[in-house]
N, CA and C atoms as an extended XYZ file, in Angstrom:
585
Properties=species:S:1:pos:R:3:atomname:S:1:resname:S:1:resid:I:1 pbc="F F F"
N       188.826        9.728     -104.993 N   UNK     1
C       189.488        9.469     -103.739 CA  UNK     1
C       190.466        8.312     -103.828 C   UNK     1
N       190.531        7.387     -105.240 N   UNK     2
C       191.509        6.420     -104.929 CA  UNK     2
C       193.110        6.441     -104.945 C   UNK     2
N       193.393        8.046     -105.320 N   UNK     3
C       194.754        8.454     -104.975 CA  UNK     3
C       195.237        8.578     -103.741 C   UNK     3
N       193.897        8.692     -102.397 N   UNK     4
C       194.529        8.693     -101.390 CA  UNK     4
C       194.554        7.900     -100.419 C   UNK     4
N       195.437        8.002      -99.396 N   UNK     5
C       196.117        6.904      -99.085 CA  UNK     5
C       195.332        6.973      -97.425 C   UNK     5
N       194.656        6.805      -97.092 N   UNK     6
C       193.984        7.078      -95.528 CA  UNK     6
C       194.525        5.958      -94.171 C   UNK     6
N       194.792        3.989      -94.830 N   UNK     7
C       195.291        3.599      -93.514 CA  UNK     7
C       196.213        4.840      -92.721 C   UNK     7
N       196.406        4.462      -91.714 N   UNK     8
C       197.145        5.160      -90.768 CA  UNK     8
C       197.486        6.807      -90.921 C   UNK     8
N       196.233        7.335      -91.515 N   UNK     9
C       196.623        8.651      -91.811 CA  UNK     9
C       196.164        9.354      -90.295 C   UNK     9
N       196.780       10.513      -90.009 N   UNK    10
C       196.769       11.577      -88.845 CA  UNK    10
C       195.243       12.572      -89.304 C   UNK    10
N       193.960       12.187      -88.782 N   UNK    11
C       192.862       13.196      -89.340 CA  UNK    11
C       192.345       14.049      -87.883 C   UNK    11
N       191.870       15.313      -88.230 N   UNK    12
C       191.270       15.968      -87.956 CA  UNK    12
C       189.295       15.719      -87.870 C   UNK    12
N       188.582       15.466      -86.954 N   UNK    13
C       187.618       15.398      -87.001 CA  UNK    13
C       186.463       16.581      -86.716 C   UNK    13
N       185.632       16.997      -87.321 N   UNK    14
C       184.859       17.914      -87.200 CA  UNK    14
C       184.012       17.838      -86.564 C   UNK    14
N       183.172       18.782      -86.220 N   UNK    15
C       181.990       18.377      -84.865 CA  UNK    15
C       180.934       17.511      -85.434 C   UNK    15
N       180.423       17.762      -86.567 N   UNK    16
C       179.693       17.162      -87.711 CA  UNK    16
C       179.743       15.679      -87.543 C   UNK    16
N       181.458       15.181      -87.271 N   UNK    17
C       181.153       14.085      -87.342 CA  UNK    17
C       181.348       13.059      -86.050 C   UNK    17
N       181.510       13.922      -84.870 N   UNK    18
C       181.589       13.862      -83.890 CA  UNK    18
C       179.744       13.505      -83.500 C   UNK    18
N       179.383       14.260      -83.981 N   UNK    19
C       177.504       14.379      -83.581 CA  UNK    19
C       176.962       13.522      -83.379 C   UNK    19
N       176.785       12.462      -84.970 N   UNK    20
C       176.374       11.192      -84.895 CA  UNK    20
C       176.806       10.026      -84.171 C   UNK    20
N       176.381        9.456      -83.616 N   UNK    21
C       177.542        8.243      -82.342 CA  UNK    21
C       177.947        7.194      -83.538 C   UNK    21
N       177.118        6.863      -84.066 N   UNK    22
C       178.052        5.566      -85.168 CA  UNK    22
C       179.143        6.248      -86.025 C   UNK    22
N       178.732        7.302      -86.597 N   UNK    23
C       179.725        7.562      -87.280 CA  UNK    23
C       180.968        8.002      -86.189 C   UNK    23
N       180.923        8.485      -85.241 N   UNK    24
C       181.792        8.920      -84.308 CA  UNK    24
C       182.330        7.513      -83.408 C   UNK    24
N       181.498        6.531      -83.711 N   UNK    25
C       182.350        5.535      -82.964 CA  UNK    25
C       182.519        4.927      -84.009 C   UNK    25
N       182.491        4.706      -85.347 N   UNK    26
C       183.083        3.971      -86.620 CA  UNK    26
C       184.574        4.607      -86.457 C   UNK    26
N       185.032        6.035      -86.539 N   UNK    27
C       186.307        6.548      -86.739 CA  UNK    27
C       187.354        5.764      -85.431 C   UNK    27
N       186.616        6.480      -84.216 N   UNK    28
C       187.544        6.483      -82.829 CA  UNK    28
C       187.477        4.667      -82.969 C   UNK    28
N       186.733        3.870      -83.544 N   UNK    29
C       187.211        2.360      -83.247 CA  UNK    29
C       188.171        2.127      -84.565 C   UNK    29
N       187.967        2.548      -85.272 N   UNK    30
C       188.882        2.580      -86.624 CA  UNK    30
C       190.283        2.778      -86.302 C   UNK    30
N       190.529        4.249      -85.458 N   UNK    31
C       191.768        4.363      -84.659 CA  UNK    31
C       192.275        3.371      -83.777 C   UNK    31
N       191.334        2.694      -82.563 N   UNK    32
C       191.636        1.190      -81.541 CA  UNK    32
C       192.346        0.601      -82.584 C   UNK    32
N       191.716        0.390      -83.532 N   UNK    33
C       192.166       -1.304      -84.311 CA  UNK    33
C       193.547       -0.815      -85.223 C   UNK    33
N       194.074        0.799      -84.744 N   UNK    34
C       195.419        0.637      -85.615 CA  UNK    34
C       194.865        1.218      -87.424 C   UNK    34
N       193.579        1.358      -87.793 N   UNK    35
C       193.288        1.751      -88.871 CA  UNK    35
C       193.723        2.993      -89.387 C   UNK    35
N       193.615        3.865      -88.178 N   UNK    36
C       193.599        4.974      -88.271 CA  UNK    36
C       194.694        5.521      -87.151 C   UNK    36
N       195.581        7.280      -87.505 N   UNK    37
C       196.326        7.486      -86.277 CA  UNK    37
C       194.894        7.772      -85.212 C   UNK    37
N       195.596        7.965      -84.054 N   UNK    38
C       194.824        8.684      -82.914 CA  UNK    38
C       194.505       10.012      -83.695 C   UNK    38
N       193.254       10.140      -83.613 N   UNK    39
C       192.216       11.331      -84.234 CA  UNK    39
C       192.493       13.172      -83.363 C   UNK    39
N       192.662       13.661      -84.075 N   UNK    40
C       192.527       15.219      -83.379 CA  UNK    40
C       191.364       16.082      -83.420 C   UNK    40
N       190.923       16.418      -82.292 N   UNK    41
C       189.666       16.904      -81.869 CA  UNK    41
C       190.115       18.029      -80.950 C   UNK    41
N       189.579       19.716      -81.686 N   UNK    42
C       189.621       20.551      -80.818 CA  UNK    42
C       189.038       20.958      -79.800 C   UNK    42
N       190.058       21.968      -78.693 N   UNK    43
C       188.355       22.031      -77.633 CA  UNK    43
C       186.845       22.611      -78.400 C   UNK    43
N       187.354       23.241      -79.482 N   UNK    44
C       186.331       24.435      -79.834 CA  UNK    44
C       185.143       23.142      -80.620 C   UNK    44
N       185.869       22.126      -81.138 N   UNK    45
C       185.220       21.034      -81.864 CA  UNK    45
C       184.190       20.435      -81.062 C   UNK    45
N       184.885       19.746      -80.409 N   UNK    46
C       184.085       19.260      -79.233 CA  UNK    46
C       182.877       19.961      -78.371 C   UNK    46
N       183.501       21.350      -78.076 N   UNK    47
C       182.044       22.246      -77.456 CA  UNK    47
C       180.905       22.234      -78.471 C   UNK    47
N       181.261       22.345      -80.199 N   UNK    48
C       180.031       22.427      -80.637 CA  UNK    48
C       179.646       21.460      -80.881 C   UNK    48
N       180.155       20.131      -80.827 N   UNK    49
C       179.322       18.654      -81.196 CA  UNK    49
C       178.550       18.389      -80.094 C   UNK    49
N       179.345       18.984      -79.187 N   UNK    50
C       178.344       18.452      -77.265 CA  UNK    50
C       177.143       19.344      -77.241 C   UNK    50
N       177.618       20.609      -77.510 N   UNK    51
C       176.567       21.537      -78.218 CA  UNK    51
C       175.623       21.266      -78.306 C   UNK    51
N       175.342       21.029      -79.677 N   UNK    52
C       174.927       20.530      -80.548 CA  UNK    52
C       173.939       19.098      -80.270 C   UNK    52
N       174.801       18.330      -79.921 N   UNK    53
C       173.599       17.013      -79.073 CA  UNK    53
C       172.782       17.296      -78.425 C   UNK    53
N       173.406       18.247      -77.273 N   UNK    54
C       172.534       19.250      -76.575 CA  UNK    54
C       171.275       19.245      -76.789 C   UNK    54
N       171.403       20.659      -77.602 N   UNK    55
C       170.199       21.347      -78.424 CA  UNK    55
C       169.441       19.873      -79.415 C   UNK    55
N       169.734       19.060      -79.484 N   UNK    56
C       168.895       18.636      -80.253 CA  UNK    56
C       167.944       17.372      -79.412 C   UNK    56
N       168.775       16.228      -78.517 N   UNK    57
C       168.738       15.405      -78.049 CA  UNK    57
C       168.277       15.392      -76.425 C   UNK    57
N       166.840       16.490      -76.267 N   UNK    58
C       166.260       16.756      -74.877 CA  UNK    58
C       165.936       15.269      -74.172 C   UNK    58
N       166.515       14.133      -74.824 N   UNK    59
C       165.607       12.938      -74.363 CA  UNK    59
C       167.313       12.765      -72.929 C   UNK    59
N       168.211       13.518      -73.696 N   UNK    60
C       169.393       12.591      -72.738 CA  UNK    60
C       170.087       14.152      -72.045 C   UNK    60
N       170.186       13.579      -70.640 N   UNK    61
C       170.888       14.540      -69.585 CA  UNK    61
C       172.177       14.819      -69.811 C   UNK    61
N       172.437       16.384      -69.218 N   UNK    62
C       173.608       16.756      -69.109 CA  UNK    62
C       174.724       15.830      -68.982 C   UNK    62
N       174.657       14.914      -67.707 N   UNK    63
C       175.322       14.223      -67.344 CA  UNK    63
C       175.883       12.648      -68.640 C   UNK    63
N       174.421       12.597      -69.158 N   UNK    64
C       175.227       11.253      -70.237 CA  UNK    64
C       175.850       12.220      -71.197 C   UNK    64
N       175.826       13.063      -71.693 N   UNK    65
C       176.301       14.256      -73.065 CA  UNK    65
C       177.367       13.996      -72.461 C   UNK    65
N       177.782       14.577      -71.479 N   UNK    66
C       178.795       15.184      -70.520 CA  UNK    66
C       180.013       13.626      -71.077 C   UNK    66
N       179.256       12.457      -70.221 N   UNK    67
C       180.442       11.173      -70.510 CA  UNK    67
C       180.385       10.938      -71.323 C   UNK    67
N       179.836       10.936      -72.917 N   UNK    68
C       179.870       10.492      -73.916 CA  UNK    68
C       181.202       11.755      -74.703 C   UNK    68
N       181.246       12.873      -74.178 N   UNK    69
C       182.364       13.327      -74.619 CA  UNK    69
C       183.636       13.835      -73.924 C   UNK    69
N       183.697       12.873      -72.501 N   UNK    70
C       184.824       12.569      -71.738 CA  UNK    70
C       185.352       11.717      -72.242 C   UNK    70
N       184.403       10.452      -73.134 N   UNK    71
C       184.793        9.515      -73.614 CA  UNK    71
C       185.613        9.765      -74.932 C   UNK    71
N       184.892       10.858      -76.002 N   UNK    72
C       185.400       10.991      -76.794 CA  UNK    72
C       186.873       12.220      -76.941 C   UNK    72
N       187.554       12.886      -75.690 N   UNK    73
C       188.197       13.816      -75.179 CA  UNK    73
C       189.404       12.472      -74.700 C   UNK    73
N       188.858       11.634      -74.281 N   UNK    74
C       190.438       10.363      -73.661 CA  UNK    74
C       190.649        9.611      -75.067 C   UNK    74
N       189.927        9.771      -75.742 N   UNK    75
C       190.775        8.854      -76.900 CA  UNK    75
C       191.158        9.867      -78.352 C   UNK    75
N       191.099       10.764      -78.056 N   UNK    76
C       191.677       12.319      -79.333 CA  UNK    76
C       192.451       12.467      -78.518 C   UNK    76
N       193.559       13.717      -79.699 N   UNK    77
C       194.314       14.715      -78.866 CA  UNK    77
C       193.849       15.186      -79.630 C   UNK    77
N       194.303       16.743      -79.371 N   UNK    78
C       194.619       18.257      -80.162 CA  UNK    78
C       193.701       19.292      -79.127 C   UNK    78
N       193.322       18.234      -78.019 N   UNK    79
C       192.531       19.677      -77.247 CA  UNK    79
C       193.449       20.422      -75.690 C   UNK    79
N       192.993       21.616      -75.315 N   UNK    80
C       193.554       22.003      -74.428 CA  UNK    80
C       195.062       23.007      -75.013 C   UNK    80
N       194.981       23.104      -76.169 N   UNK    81
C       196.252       23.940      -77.130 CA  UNK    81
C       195.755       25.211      -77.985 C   UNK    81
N       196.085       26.225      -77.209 N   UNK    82
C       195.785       27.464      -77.764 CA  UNK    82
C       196.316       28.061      -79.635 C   UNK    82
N       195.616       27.754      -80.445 N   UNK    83
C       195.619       27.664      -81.763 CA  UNK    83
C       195.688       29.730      -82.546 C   UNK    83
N       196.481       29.222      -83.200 N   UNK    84
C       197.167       30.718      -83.728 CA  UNK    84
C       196.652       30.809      -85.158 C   UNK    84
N       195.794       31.736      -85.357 N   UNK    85
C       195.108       31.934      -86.744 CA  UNK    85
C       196.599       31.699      -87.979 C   UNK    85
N       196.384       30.587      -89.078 N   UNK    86
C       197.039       30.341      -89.716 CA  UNK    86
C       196.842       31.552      -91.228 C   UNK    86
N       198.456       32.173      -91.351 N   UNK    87
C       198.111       33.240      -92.917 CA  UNK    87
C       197.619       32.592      -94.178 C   UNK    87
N       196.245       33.444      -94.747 N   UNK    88
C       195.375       33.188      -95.633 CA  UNK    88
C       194.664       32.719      -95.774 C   UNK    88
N       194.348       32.038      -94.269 N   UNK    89
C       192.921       31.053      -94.129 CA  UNK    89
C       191.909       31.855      -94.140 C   UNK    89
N       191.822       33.346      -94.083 N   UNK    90
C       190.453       34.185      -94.525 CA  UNK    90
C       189.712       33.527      -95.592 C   UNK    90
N       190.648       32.697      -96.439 N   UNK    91
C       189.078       31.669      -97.673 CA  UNK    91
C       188.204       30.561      -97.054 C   UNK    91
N       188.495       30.625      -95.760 N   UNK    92
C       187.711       29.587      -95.318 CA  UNK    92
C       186.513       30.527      -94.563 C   UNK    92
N       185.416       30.190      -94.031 N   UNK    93
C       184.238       31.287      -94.083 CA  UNK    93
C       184.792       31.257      -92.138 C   UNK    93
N       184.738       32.619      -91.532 N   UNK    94
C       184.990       33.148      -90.325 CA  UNK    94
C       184.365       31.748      -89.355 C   UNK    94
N       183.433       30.901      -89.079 N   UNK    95
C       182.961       29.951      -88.283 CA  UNK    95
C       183.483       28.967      -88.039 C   UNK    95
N       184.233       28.203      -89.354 N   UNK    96
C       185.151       27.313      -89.492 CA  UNK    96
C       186.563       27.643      -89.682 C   UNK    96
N       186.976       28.487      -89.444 N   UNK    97
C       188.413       28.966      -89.614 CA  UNK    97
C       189.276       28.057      -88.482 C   UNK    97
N       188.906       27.665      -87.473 N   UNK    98
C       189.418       27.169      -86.762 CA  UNK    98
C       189.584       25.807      -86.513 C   UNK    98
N       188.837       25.222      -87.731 N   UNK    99
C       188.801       23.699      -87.978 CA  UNK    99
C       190.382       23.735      -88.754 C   UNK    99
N       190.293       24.974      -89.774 N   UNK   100
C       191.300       24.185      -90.613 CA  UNK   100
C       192.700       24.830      -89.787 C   UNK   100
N       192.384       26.061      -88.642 N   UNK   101
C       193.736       25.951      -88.000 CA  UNK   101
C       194.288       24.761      -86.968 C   UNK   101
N       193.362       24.298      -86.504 N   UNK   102
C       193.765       23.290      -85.744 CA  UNK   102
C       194.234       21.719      -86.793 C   UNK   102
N       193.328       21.345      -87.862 N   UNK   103
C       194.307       20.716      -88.299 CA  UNK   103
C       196.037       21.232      -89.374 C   UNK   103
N       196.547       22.264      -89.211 N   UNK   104
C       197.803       22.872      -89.645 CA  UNK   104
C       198.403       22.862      -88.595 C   UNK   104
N       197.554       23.728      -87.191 N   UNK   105
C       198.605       22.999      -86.065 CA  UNK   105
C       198.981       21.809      -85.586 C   UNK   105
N       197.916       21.244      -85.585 N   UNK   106
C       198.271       19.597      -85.622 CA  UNK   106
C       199.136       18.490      -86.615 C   UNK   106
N       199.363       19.026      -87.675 N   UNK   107
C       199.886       18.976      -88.926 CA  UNK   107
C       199.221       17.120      -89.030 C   UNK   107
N       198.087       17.520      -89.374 N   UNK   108
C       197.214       16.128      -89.754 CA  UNK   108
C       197.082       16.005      -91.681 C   UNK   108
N       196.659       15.020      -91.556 N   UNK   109
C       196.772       14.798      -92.925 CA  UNK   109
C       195.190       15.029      -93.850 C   UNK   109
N       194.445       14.656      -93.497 N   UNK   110
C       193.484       15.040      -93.828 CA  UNK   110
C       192.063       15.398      -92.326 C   UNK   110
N       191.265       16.779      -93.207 N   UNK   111
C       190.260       16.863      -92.339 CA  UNK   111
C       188.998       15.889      -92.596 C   UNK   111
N       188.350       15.688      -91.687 N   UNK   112
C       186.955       14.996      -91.944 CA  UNK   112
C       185.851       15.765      -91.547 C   UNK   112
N       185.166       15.633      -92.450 N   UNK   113
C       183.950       16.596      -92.464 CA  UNK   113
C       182.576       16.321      -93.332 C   UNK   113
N       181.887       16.509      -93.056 N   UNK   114
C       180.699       16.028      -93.722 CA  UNK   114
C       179.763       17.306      -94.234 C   UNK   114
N       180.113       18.938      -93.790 N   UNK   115
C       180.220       20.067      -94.416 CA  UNK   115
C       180.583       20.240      -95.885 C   UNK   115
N       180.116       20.098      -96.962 N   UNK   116
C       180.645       20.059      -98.161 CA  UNK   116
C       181.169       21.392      -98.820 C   UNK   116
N       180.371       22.801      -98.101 N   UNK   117
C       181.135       23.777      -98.468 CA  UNK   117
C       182.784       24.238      -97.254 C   UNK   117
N       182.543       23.611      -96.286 N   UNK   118
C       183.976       23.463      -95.547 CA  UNK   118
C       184.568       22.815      -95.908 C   UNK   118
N       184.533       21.643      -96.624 N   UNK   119
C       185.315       20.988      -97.334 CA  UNK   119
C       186.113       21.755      -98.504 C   UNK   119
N       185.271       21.955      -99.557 N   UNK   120
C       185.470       22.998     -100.926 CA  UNK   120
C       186.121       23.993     -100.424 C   UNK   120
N       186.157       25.155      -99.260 N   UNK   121
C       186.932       26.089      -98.636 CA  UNK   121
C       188.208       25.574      -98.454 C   UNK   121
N       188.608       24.397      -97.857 N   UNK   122
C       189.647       23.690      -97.676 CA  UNK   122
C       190.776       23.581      -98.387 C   UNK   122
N       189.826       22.674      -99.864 N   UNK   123
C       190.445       22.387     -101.152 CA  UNK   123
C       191.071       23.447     -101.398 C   UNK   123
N       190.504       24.485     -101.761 N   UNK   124
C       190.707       25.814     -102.214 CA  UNK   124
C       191.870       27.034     -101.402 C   UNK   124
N       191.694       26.378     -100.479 N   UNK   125
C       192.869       26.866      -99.708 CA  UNK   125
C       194.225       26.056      -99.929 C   UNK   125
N       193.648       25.041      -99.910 N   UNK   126
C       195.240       23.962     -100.431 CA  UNK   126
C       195.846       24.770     -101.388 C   UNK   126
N       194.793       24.744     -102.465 N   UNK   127
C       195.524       24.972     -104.001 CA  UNK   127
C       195.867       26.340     -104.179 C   UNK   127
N       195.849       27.027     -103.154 N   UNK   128
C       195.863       28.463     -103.427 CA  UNK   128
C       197.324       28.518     -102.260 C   UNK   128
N       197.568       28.118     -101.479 N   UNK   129
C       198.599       28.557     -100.537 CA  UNK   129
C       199.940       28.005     -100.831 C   UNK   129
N       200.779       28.616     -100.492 N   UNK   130
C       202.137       28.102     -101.094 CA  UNK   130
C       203.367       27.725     -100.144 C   UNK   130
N       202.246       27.780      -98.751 N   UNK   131
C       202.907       26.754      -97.543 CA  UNK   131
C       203.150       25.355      -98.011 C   UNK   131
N       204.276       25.131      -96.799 N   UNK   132
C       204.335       23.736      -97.351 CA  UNK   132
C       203.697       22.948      -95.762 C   UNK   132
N       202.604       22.041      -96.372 N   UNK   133
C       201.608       21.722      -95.353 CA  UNK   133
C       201.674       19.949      -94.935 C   UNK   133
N       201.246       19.436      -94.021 N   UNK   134
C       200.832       17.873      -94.008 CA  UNK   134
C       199.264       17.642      -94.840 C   UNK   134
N       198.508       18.797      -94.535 N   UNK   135
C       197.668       18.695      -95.001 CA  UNK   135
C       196.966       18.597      -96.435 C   UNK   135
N       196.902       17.121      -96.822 N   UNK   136
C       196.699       16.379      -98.202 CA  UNK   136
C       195.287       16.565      -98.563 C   UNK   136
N       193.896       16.816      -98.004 N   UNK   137
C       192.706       17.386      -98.204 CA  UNK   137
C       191.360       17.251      -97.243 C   UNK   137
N       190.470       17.727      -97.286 N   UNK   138
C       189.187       16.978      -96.551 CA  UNK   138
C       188.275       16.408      -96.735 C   UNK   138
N       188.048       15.153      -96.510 N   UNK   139
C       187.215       14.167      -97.342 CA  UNK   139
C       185.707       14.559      -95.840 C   UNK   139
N       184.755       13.789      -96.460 N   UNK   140
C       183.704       13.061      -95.690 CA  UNK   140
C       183.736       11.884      -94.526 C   UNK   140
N       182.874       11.706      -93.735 N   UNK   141
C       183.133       10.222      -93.448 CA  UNK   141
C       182.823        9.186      -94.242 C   UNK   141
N       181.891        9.173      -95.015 N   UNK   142
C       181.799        8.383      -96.027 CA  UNK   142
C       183.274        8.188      -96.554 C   UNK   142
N       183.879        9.587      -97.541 N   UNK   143
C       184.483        9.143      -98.417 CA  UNK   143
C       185.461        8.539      -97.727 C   UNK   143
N       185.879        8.494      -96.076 N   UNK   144
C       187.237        7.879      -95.538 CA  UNK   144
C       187.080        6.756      -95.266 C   UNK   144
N       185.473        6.457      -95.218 N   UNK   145
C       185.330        5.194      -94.961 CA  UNK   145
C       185.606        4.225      -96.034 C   UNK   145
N       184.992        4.990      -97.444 N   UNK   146
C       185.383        4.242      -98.670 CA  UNK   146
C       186.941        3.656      -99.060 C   UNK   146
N       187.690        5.118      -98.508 N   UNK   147
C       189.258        4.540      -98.744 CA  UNK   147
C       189.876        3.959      -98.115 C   UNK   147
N       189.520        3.876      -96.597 N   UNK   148
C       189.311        2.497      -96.129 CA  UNK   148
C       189.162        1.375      -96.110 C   UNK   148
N       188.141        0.969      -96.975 N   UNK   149
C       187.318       -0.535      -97.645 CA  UNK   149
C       188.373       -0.466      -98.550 C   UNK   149
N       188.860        0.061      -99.576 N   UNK   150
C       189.422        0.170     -100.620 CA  UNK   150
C       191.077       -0.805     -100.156 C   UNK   150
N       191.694       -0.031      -99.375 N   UNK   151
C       193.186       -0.315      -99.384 CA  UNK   151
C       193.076       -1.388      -97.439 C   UNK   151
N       191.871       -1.307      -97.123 N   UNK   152
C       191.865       -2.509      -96.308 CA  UNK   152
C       190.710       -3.252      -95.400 C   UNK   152
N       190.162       -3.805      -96.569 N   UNK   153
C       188.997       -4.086      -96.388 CA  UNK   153
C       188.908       -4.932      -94.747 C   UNK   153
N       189.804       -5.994      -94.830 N   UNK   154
C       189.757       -6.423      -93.313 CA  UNK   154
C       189.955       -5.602      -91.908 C   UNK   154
N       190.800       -4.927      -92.368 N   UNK   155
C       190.691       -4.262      -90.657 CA  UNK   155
C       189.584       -3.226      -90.546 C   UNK   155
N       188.282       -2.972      -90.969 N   UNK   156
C       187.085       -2.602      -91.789 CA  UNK   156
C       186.134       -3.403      -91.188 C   UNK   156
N       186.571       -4.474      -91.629 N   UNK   157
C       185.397       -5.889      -90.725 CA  UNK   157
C       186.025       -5.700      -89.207 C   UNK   157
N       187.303       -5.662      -88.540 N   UNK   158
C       188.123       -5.849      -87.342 CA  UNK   158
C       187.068       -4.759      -86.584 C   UNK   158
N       187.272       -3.373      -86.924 N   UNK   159
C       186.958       -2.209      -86.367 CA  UNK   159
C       184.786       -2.519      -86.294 C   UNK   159
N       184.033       -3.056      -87.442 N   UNK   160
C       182.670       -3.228      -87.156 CA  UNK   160
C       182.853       -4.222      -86.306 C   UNK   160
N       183.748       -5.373      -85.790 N   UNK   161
C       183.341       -6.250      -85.499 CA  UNK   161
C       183.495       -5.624      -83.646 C   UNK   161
N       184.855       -5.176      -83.768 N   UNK   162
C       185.116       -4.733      -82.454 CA  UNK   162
C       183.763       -4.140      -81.964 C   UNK   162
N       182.928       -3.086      -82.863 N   UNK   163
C       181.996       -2.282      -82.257 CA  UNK   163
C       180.737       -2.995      -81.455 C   UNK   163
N       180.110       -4.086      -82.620 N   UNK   164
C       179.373       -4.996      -82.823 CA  UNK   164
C       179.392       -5.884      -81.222 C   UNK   164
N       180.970       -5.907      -80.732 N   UNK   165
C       181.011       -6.914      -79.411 CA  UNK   165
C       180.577       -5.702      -78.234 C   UNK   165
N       180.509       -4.209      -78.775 N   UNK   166
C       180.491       -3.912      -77.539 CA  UNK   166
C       179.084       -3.125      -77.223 C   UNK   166
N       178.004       -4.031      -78.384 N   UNK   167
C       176.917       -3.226      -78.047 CA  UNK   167
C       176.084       -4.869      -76.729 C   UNK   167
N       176.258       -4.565      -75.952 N   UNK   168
C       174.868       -5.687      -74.810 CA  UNK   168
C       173.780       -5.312      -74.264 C   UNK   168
N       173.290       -4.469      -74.546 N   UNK   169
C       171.806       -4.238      -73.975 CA  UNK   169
C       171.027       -2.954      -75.250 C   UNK   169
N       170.508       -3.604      -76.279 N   UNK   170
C       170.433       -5.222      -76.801 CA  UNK   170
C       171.874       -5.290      -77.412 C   UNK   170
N       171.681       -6.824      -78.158 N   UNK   171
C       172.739       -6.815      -78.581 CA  UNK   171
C       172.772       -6.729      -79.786 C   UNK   171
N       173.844       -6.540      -80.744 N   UNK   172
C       173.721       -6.246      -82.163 CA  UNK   172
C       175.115       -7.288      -83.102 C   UNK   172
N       174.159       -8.020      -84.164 N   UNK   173
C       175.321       -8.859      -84.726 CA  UNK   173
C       176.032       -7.762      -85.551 C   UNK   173
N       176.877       -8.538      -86.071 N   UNK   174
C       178.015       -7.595      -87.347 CA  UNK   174
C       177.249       -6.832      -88.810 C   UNK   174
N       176.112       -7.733      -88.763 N   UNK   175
C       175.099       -7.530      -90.044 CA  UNK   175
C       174.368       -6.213      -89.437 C   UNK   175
N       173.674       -6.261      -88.204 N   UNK   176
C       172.978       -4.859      -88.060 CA  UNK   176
C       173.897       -4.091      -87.551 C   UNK   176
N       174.991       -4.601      -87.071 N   UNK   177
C       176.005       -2.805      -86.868 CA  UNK   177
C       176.499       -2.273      -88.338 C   UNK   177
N       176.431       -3.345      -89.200 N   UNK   178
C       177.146       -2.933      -90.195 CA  UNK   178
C       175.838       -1.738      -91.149 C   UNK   178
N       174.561       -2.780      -90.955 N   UNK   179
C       173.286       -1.756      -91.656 CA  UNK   179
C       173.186       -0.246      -90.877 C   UNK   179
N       173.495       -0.322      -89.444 N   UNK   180
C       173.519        1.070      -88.972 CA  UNK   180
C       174.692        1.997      -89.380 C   UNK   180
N       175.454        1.433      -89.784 N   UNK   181
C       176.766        2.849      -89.926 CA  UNK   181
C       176.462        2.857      -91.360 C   UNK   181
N       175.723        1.672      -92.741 N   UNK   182
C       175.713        2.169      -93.953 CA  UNK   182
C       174.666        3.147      -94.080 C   UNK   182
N       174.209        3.717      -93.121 N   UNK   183
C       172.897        5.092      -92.944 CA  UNK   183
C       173.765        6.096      -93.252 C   UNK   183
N       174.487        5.907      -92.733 N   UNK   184
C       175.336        7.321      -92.678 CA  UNK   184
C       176.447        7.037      -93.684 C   UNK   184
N       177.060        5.826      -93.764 N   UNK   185
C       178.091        5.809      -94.559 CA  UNK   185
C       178.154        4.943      -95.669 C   UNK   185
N       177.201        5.269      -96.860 N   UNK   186
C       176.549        4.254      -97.613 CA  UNK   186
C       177.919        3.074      -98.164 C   UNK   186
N       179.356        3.647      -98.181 N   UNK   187
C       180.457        3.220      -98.923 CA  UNK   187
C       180.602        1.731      -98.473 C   UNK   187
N       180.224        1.448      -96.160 N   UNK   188
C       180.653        0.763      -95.880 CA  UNK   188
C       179.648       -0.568      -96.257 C   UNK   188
N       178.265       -0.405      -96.611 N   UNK   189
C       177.867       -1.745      -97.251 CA  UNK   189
C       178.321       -2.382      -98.135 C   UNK   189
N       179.483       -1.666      -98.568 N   UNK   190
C       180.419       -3.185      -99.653 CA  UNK   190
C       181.159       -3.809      -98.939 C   UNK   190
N       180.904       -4.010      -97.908 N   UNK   191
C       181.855       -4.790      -96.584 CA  UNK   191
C       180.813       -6.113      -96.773 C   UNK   191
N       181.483       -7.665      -96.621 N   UNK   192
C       180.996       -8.816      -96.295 CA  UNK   192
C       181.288       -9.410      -94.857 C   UNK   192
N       179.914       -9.493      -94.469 N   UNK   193
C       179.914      -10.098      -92.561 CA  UNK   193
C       181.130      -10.947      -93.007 C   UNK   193
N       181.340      -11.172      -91.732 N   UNK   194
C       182.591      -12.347      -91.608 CA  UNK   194
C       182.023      -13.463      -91.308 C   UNK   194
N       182.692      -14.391      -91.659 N   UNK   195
C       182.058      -15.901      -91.722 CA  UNK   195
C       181.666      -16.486      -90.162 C   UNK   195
């Protein structure tokens, strides 16, 4: 991954990584702090991450699901845009076909995904199509987080720190927001608290 270039790249986010709230609020604060462009999230994305919480998360009501992805719907675009099956994406498997049309319509730069055979479908579509695309590949959240740390480690600390101020009931220093997102994103424990 150290060929690629992720500050300020235009990504596509998958429901996958929409699901988890740290990892889903590591990206969308990554974007606040200028790390990242404003993120694209389809409607179809979004129904299955809300979905998805849904079905799994009987402890929390319609109603918090509901604002937790009003919240995450005001700070994306790419939703509310009727998406046109892109030629030769049949290599991507019929379920996800519409991840990788929405990022071609969106002409984003890379997808994020934590799907490793949607990913590999992706690749494989890159190297096989002879469009000329924005789309440079689909990493993980991990791995974006890594190229992140890599080419800017401070605005890395900016974006945990931002998060870190906005947890108050309880509250959480920079050290345990930072141990909660390396669960999911082992890359970002090479980050040092700030002094």
């Amino acid at each position: 991954m150290s060929a690629q270039r992720f500050k300020g790249a235009l990504v596509l986010l998958d429901a996958d990584v929409l699901y988890p709230i740290r990892v889903c609020d590591f990206v969308l604060t990554a974007s606040s702090v200028r790390l990242l462009a404003r993120p694209v999230v389809s409607d179809m994305i979004l129904l299955e991450a809300q979905r998805n919480v849904g079905a799994d998360r009987p402890d929390l009501s319609e109603e918090q699901i509901g604002r937790r992805f009003a919240n995450v719907r005001a700070v994306t675009d790419g939703h509310g845009e009727t998406l046109a099956e892109w030629p030769g994406i049949s290599l991507v498997n019929p379920k996800d076909r519409h991840v990788l049309s929405a990022a071609l319509h969106h002409d984003v730069e890379f997808v994020v995904s934590n799907d490793a055979r949607l990913r590999r479908e992706i690749e494989t579509w890159l190297g096989q199509t002879g469009e000329s695309v924005s789309l440079r590949g689909a990493v993980s959240a991990d791995e974006l987080a890594a190229g992140l740390v890599d080419e800017s480690p401070d605005d890395v600390v900016a974006a945990i720190t931002a998060m870190s101020r906005r947890f108050l009931n309880p509250t959480r220093t920079f050290a345990e927001t930072l141990r909660s997102l390396s669960v999911a994103m082992p890359s970002l424990s090479s980050i040092d608290s700030p002094p």
